[in-house]
VEXDREN-2710 file (C-alpha; in Angstrom, 1 decimal):
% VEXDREN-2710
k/r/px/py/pz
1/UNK/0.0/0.0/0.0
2/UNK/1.6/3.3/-1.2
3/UNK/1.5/6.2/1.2
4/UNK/2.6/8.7/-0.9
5/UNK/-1.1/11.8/-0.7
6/UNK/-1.9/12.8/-3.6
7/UNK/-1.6/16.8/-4.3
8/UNK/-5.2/17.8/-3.5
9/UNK/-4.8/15.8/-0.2
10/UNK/-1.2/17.1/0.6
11/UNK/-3.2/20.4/0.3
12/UNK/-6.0/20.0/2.3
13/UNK/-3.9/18.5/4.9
14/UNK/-1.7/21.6/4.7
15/UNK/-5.2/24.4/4.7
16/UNK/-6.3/22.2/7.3
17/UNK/-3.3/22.5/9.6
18/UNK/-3.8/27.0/8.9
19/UNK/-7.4/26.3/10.0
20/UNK/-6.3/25.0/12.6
21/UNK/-3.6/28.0/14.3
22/UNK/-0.6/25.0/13.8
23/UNK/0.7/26.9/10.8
24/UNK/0.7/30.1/9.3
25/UNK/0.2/31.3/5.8
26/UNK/3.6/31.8/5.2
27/UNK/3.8/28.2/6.0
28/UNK/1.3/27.7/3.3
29/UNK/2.9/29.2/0.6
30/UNK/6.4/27.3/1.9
31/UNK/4.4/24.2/1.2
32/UNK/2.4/25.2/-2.1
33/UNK/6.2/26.3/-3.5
34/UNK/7.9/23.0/-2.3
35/UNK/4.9/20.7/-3.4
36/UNK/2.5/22.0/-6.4
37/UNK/3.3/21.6/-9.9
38/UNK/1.5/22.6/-13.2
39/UNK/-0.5/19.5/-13.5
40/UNK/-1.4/20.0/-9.5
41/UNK/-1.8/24.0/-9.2
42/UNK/-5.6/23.6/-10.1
43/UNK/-6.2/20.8/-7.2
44/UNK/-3.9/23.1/-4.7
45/UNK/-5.7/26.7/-5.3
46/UNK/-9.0/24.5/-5.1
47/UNK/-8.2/24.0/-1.3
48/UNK/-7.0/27.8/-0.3
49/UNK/-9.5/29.1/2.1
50/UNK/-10.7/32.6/0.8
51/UNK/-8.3/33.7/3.3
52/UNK/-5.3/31.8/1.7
53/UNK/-6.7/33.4/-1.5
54/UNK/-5.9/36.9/-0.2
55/UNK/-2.9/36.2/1.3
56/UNK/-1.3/34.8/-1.9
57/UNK/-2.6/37.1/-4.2
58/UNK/-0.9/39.9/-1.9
59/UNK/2.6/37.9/-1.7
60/UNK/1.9/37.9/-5.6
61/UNK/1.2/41.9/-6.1
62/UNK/3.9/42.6/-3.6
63/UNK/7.2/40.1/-4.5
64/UNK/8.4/39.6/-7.7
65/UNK/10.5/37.1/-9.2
66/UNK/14.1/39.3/-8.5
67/UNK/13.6/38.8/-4.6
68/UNK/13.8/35.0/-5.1
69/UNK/16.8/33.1/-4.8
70/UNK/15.1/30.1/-6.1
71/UNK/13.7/29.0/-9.8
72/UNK/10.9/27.0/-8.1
73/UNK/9.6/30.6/-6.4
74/UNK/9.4/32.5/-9.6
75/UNK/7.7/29.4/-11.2
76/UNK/4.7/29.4/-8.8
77/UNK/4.7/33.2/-8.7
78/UNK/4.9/32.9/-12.2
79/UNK/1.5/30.0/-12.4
80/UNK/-0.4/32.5/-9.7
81/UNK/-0.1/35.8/-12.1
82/UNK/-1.3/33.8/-14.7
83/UNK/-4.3/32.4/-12.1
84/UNK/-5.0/36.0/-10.5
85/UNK/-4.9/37.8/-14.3
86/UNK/-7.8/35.4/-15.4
87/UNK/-9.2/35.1/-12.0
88/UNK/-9.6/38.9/-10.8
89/UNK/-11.5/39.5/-8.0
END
């Protein structure tokens, strides 16, 4: 038997534990940068409490890809401009 959660439950699992007070949403987006890909981006936004939502559309509007050391940052900021442009509030 594999163990291995799929993204959408590695998600909830990860909103759940913000719901919660264990972690904060800095901690979330730590997790959706070390864990979501392009195929799994849909399945992980689906899970962001409206909250969440907020919170990374502002780390979006605020950072940019120069303040981030790593190519996996500026990917996911990169797939959430793309999200927010076609998803404006």
């Amino acid at each position: 038997m594999s163990t291995e959660m799929t993204s959408s439950e590695r998600a909830r699992r990860v909103v759940d534990h913000y719901k919660r007070g264990t972690i904060c949403a800095a901690e979330v987006w730590n997790q959706f940068v070390d864990h979501a890909t392009a195929e799994t981006f849909g399945e992980f936004m689906a899970q962001l409490t409206p909250e969440l939502q907020i919170y990374f559309r502002q780390h979006v509007l605020v950072h940019r890809p120069a303040v981030w050391s790593m190519d996996i940052e500026r990917q996911a900021w990169g797939w959430l401009s793309d999200y927010y442009e076609t998803h404006a509030a």
